[in-house]
N, C-alpha and C positions, 0 to 999 in steps of 0.2 A: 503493500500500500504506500509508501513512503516513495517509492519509483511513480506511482501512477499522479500521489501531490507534484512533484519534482517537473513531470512532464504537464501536467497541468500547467503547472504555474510557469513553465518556460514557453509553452505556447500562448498566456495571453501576454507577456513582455513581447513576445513576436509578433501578435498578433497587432499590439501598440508599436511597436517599433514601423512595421507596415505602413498600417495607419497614417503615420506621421511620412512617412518616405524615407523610409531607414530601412531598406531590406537587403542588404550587401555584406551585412555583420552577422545577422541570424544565419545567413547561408553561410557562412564562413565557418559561425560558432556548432553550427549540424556537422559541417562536411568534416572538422577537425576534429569532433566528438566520436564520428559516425569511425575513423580512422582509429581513435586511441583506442577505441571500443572492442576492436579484433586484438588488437593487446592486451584489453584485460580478458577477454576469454581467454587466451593462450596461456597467460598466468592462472588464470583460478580454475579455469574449468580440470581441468588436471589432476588438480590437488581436490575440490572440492566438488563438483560432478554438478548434479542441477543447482545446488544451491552457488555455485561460483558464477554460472551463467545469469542466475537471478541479480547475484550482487555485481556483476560486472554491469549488467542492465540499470542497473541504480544508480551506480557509479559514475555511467554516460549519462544519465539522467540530469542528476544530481550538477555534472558540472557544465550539460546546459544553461541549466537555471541561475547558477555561478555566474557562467561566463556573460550572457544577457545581462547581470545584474550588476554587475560590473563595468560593461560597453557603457549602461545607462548612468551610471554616475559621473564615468570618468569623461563622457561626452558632453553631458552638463555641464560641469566643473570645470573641464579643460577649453571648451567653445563656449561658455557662457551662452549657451541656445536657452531664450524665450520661449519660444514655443514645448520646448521638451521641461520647463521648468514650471509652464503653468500645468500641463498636464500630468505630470509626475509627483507626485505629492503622498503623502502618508494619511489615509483616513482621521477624519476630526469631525466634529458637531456635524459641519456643515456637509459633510459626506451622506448623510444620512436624510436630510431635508428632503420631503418629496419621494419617499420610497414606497408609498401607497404608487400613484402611478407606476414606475419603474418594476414593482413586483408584478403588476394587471401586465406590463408589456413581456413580461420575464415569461408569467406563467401562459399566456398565449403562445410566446415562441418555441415554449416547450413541448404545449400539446401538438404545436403542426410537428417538431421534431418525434415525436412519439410516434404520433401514429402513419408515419413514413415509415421510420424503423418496423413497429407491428406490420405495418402491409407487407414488406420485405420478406417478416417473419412466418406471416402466414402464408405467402408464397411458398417459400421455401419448403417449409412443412406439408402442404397440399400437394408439391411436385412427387412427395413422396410414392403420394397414394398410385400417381395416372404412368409409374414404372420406372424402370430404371433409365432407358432413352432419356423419358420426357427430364428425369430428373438430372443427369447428366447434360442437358441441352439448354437446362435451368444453369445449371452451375457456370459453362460455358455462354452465357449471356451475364453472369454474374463479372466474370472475365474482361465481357466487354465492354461493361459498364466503366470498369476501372482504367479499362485503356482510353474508352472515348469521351469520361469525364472528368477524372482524378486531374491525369496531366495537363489538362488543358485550365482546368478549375488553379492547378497550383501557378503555371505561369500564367495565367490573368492577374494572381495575385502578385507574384511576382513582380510584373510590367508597372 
């Protein structure tokens, strides 16, 4: 669980770094994580079998979240950037004003993410019943999905 806060929390510092037009460093701070990463398998998995894969996993996680958290200070601090200094702040009083709203728009975004995912699910599960074809030609559109909307979805954001 401590892996899945890590990666959480490293994706919405990227998700604001974006945001703002900073995305050169999150892909940096992936690509060099995503590298140290097969190092720590080689070290731990060896010694310590699923549980070394797990914490290598945490590991990379973990110094995601670092290394973003880091970019963002030392970018503020060293460019005196305005705009990264009003939006970067630590929760106080005024964080909270207004969250009647902000929950109505939270829990709306959740149900259309919901039951997107359920449709998915019951798909999946229905393909079961009509064979194995049908459900292997299910899985193989699941495929496609990924090839003709992931990549495309990631560099838009990218751009």
């Amino acid at each position: 669980m401590p892996g899945v806060f890590c990666q959480l929390q490293f994706d919405a510092v990227r998700s604001f770094l974006t945001a703002m037009g900073y995305t050169t460093m999150p892909t940096f701070i992936c690509f060099v994580t995503a590298i140290a990463h097969f190092g720590w398998c080689l070290l731990l998995v060896p010694s310590w079998g699923i549980k070394g894969i797990a914490t290598a996993t945490l590991i990379t996680y973990a110094s995601n979240l670092i290394g973003a958290h880091l970019y963002v200070h030392y970018y503020i601090h060293k460019h005196n950037e305005r705009n990264l200094q009003k939006a970067w702040f630590w929760p106080d009083t005024n964080t909270f004003v207004d969250m009647r709203s902000y929950a109505a728009l939270a829990l709306n975004c959740s149900v259309l993410m919901v039951l997107q995912w359920w449709a998915f699910e019951i798909i999946a599960i229905t393909s079961i019943y009509f064979g194995v074809l049908q459900n292997g030609a299910h899985a193989l559109m699941l495929t496609y999905i990924v090839v003709f909307y992931v990549y495309p979805l990631g560099f838009s954001t990218a751009a």
